[in-house]
C-alpha positions in Angstrom: 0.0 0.0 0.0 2.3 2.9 0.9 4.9 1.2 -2.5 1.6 2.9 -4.5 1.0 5.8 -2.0 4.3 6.9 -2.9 3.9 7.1 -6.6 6.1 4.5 -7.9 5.0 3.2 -11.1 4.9 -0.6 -10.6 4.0 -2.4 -13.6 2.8 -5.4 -11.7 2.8 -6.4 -7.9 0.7 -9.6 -6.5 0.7 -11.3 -3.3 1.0 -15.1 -2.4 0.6 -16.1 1.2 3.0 -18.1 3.2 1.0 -21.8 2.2 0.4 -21.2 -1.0 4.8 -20.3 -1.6 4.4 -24.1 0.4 2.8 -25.1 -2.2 4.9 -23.9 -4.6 8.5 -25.1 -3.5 6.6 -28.6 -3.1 5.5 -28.5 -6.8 8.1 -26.7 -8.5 11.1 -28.4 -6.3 12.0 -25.0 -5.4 13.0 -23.2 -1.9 11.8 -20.0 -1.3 10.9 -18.6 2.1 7.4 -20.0 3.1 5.9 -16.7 3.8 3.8 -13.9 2.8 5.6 -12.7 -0.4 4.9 -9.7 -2.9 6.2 -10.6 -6.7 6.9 -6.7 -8.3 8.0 -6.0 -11.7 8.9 -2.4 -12.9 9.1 -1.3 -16.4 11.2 2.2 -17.4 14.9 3.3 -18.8 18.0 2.1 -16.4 18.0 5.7 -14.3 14.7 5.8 -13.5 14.4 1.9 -12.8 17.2 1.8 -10.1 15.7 5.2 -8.2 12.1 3.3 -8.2 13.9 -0.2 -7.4 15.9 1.7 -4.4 13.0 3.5 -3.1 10.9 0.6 -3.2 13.4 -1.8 -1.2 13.7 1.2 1.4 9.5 1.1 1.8 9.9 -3.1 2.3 12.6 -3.2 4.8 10.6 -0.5 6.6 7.6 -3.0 6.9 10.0 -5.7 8.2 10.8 -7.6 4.8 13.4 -10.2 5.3 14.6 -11.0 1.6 14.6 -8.9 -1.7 14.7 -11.3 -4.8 15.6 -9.1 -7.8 16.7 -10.4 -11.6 16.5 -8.8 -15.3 17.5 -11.7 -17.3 14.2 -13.5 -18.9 14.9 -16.6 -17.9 15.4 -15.6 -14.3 12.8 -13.5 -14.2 10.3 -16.1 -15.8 11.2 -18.4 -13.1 10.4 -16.2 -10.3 6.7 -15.7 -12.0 6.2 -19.1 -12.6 5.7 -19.3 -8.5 2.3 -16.8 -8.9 1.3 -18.8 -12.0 1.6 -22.1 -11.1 -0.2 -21.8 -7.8 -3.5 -22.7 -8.8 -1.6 -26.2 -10.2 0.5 -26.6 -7.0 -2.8 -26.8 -5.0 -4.2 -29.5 -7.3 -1.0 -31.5 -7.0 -1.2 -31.4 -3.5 -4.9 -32.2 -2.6 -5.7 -34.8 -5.0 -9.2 -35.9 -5.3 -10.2 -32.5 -3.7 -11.6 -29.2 -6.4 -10.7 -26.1 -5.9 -12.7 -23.4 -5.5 -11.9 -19.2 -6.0 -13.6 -16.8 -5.3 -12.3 -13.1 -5.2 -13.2 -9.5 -3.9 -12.0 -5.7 -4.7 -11.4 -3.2 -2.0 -10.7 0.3 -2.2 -6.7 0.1 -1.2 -6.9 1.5 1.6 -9.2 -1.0 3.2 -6.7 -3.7 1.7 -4.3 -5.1 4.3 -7.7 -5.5 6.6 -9.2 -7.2 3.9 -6.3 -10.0 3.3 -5.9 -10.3 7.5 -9.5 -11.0 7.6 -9.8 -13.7 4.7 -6.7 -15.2 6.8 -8.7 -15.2 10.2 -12.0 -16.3 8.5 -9.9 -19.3 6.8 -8.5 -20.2 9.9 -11.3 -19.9 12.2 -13.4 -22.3 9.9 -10.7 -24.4 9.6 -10.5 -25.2 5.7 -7.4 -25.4 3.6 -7.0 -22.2 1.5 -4.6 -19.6 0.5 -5.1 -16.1 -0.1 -3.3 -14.4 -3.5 -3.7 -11.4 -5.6 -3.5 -8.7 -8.1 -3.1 -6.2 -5.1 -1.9 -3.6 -7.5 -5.5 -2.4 -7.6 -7.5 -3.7 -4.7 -8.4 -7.6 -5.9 -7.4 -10.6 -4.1 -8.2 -14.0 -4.6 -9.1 -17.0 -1.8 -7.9 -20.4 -3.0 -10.1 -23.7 -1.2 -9.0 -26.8 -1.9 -12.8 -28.8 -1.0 -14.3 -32.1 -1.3 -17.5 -31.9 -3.4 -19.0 -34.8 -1.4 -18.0 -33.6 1.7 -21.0 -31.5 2.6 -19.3 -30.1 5.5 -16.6 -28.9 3.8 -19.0 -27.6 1.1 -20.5 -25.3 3.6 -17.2 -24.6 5.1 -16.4 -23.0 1.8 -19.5 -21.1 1.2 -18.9 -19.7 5.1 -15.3 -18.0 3.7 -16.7 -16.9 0.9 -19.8 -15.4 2.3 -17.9 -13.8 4.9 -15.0 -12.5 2.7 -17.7 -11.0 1.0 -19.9 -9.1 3.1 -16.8 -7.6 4.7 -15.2 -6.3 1.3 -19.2 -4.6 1.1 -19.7 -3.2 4.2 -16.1 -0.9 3.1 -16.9 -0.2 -0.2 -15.4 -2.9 -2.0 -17.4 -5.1 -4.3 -18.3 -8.8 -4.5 -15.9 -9.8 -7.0 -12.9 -8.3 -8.9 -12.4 -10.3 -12.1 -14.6 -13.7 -11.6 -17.6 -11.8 -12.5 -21.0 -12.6 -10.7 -22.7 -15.1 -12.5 -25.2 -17.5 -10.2 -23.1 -17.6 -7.1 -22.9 -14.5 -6.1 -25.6 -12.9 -7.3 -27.9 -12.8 -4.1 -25.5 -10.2 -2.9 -26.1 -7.5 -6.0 -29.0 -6.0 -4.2 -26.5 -5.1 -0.9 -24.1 -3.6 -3.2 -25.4 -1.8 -5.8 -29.2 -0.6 -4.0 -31.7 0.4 -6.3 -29.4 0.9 -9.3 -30.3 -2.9 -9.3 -33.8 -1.8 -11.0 -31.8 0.3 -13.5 -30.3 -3.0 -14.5 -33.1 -4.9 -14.8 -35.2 -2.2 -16.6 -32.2 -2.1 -19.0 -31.9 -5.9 -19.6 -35.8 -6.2 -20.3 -35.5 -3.8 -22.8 -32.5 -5.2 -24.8 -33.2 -8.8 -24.0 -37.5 -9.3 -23.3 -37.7 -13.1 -24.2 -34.5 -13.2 -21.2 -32.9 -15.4 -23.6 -29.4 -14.1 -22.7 -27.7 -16.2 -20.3 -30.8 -15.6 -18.0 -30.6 -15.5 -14.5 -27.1 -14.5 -14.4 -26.4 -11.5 -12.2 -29.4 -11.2 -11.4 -33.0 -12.6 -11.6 -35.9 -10.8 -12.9 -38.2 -9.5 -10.7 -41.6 -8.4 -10.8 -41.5 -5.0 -8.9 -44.5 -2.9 -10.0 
C-alpha cells in the first residue's frame, strides 16, 4: 500500500501467502521462504528503474521484509513468476481428489491489508485449507479452497469464507468480486451492493433482451416490482 501511495509506477505487484509459496516449493522443487511474499515487476529506462527499485526496497525493509529477490535476465525472471502462476496447479498437486474453488473480492486500497488479514482469520477460524493471493496492484485478491465436493461439511465450510469475505469487502466499499464476474453464485449479494441501481439493470436488460434469452438469471433474476 504505501509502494503505491508513494507514486512508484509498478508495472505489476501480487501477493501469495505463506501456504500457497508451500505449495509452490513442493511442486516446482524449489526453496523459497514460506511466507507472505509480494512478486513486483517495474518497467522504465536504467536511471529511473534503479531510483524506483531503491525506493521501493527502502518502503519493504521498513515494513519488516526479510529477503529482496531481484533479476533482469528472462529466464530468471520467468522463473520467479512461474511461483504466482503455477499456484492454482500446485494446490491440485497437493490435494488430489479434492476441487478447488476461487472466489475473489476488490477493496478500495486503503481497506486492503484489513481485507487479506481478515480472509486469513476467516480461513483459519473455519478451519479449511485455502490460501489467499492477488492482483493487489488495484484492490483484488483471490481465496484459494481446496474442497471435497462430497463432503457436505466442507461444502458449507467454503460457502462460510466466501460469504464472509464477501460481506466484509461490502460493508467498506469494496465489491463482490474483482475479475470472476457474478454469475449464479454471487448474485444474491447485488442488491446489498449496488441498492436500487439494481432496478436500472433490470429495466435495461428487459429492454434489450425481453424473451430473457441471454444467459438468464445471471447477475441477477428478474423481478416483478410494479
Amino acid at each position: 500500500i504505501n509502494i503505491l501511495q508513494a507514486g512508484i509506477p509498478i508495472a505489476r505487484i501480487e501477493l501469495v501467502d505463506e501456504l500457497s509459496m508451500k505449495q509452490v516449493n513442493h511442486y516446482n522443487e524449489t526453496s523459497y521462504r514460506e511466507e507472505p511474499t509480494l512478486f513486483l515487476e517495474f518497467h522504465g529506462n536504467e536511471a529511473g528503474l534503479k531510483q524506483d527499485i531503491e525506493f521501493t526496497k527502502e518502503i519493504v525493509f521498513d515494513h519488516k521484509c526479510k529477503e529482496v529477490a531481484f533479476e533482469t535476465e528472462t529466464a530468471a525472471r520467468n522463473k520467479l513468476w512461474d511461483a504466482r502462476h503455477n499456484l492454482a496447479y500446485s494446490y491440485v498437486h497437493s490435494y488430489p481428489g479434492k476441487k478447488l474453488m476461487s472466489t475473489d473480492v476488490c477493496v478500495p486500497i486503503s481497506e486492503l491489508a484489513g481485507a487479506i488479514q481478515h480472509a486469513k482469520e476467516t480461513l483459519d477460524k473455519v478451519g479449511l485449507v485455502g490460501g489467499i493471493l492477488g492482483h493487489v496492484g488495484d484492490g483484488n485478491f483471490h481465496v484459494l479452497l481446496m474442497v471435497d465436493p462430497n463432503d457436505k461439511e466442507e461444502v458449507e465450510k467454503a460457502d462460510e469464507i466466501n460469504e464472509s469475505i464477501v460481506l466484509y469487502a461490502l460493508k467498506r466499499g469494496g465489491t463482490c468480486t474483482g475479475e470472476h464476474g457474478v454469475g449464479i453464485g454471487k448474485r444474491k449479494y447485488q442488491e446489498e451492493e449496488h441498492g436500487a441501481a439494481l432496478i436500472v439493470m433490470e429495466k435495461i436488460k428487459k429492454a434489450l433482451d425481453p424473451q430473457n434469452i441471454l444467459n438468464p438469471n445471471k447477475v441477477f433474476q428478474l423481478k416483478d416490482r410494479s
